[in-house]
C-alpha positions in Angstrom: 102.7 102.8 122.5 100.6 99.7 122.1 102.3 96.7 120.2 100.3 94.3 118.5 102.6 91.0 117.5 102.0 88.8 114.9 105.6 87.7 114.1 107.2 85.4 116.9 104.6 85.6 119.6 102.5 83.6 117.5 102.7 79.8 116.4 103.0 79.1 113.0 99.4 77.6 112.8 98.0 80.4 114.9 98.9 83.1 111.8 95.9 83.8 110.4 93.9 83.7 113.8 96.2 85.8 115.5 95.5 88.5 112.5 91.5 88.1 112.6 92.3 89.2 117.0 94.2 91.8 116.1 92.2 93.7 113.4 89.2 92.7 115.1 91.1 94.4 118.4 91.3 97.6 115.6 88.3 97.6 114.8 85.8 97.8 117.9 88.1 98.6 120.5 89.6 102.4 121.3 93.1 103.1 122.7 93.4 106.7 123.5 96.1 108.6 124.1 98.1 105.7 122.9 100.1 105.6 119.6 99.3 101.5 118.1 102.0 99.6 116.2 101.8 96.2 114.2 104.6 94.1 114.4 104.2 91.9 111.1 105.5 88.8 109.8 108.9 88.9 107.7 108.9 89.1 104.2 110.4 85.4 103.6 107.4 84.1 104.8 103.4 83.8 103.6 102.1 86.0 106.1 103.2 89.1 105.9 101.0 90.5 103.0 98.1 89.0 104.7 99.3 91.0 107.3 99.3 94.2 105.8 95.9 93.6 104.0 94.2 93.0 107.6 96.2 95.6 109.4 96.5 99.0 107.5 92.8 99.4 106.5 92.2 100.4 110.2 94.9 102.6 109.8 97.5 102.3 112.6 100.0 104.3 113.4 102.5 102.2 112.4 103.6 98.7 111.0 107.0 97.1 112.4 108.7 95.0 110.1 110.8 92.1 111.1 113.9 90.2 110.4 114.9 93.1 108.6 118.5 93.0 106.9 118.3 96.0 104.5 116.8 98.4 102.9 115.2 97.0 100.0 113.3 94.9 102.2 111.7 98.4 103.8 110.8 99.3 100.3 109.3 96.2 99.5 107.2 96.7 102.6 106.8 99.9 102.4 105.9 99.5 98.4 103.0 97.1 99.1 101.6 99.2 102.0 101.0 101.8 99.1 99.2 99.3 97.3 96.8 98.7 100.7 96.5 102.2 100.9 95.3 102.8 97.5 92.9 100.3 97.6 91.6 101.1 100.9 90.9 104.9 99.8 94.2 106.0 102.2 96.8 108.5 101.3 99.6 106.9 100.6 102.3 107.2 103.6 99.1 107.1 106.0 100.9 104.8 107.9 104.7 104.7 109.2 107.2 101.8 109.4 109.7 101.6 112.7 112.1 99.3 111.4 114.5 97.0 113.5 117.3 99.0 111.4 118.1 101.2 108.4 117.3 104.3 109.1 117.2 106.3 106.0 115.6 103.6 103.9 112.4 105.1 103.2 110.3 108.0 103.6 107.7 106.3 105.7 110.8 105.4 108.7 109.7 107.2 112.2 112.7 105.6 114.4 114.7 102.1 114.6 113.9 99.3 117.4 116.6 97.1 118.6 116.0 93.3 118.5 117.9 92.0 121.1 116.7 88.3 120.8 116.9 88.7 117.2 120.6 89.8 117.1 122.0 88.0 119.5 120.8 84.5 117.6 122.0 85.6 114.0 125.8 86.4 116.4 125.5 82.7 117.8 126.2 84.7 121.5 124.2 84.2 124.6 122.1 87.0 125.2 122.5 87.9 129.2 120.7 90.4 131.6 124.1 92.9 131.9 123.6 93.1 128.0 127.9 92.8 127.3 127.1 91.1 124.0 124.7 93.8 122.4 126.6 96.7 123.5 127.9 97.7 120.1 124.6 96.9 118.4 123.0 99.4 121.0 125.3 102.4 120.3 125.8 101.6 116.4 122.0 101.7 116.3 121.6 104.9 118.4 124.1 107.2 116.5 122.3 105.5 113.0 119.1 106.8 114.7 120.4 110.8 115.4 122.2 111.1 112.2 119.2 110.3 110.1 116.7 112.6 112.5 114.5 109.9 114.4 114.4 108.0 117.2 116.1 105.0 119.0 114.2 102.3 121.0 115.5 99.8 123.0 115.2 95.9 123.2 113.1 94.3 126.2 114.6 93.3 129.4 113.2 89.7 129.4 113.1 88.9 133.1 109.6 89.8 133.9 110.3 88.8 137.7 114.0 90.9 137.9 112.4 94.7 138.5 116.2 96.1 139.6 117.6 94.5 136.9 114.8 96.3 134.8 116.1 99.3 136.4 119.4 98.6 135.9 118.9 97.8 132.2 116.7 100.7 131.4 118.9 103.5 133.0 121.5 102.2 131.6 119.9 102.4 127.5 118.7 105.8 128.6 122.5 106.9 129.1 123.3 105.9 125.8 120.5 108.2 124.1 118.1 105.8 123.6 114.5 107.4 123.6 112.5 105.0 125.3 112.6 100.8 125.8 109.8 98.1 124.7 108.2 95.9 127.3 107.2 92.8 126.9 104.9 92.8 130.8 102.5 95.4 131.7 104.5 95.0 135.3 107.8 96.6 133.4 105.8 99.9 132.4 106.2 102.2 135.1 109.8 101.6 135.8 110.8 102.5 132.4 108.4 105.1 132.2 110.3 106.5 135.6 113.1 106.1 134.2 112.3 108.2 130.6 110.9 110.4 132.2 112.3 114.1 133.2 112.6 114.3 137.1 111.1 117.3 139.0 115.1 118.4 139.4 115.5 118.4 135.5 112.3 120.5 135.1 113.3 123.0 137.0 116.6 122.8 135.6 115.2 123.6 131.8 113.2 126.2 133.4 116.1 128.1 134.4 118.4 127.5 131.7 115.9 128.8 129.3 114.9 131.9 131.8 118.8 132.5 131.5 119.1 132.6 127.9 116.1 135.0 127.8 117.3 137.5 130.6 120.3 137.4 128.5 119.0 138.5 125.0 117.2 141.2 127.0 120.3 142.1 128.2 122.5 142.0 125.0 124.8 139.0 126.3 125.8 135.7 125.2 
């Protein structure tokens, strides 16, 4: 997954140039085999319509809403997406919303993304590489996740130079169910794709559990 980010890694006077890059970068470029996300601006501010009027007419996979704290903000999002839609001769629902949290908030939801930066500023805690402080947040976020049916993604390791901390970090998220983890450095992808991904062990394993549980219906057994 490709994310495109107009929220905070853009200036404030940068807004509507960032969005003219990005739906530009839609537009006449291709990104195969790659799923594209929009991280937009928040709905307290006067961008994130403009947003969603640039974005959704090149139809991306999804849109990622921000500073989210509920979910009547996901409806109101999701709402005026239907409105795009509409107007730019799209089904409604064409394109799907991964939300920093509430799960069951709308049809539209595909999985929640933890904010690490994000939370740990609205708890006034320091946010640190061993991740102490956003332990709770992690686990609340991955049960929310598996009892509504989607998936769980984890918050960036910001350290782009620390790549066993990165390890560390991403092993770690992985034990706790988590279905993948955002980068924020191309440098950062292949270690958490190592890490996500089934070992030649594990294969195997699968293999044989499931070649087991069909020698034994042949057989009649449990």
């Amino acid at each position: 997954t490709i994310i495109f980010d107009l929220e905070d890694a853009v200036s404030p006077d940068e807004k509507d140039a960032a969005r003219i890059l990005v739906r530009n970068a839609l537009k006449y470029q291709s990104f195969p085999s790659c799923e594209v996300v929009v991280r937009i601006n928040p709905t307290d501010t006067e961008f994130w319509k403009e947003d969603l009027k640039a974005i959704i007419p090149l139809k991306p996979d999804v849109i990622m809403p921000t500073k989210v704290n509920g979910g009547a903000m996901i409806q109101e999002v999701s709402a005026y997406m239907a409105e795009v839609e509409k107007e730019s001769g799209l089904e409604v629902g064409t394109v799907k919303i991964l939300p920093f949290e509430i799960a069951s908030s709308d049809k539209r939801v595909i999985g929640l993304f933890l904010g690490g930066e994000d939370f740990t500023a609205d708890m006034h805690c320091k946010r640190t590489k061993e991740g102490k402080e956003i332990f709770y947040a992690r686990t609340r976020l991955v049960c929310a996740a598996r009892a509504c049916g989607i998936e769980a993604y984890d918050t960036p390791f910001t350290d782009v130079e620390d790549m066993e901390g990165l390890e560390r970090d991403t092993e770690f998220a992985k034990s706790l169910g988590f279905a993948g983890k955002a980068v924020i450095s191309p440098r950062h992808v292949d270690i958490v794709n190592a890490v996500f991904s089934p070992t030649e062990s594990e294969i195997e394993y699968a293999h044989d559990v499931m070649d087991a549980i069909e020698e034994g219906k042949r057989q009649g057994k449990g």
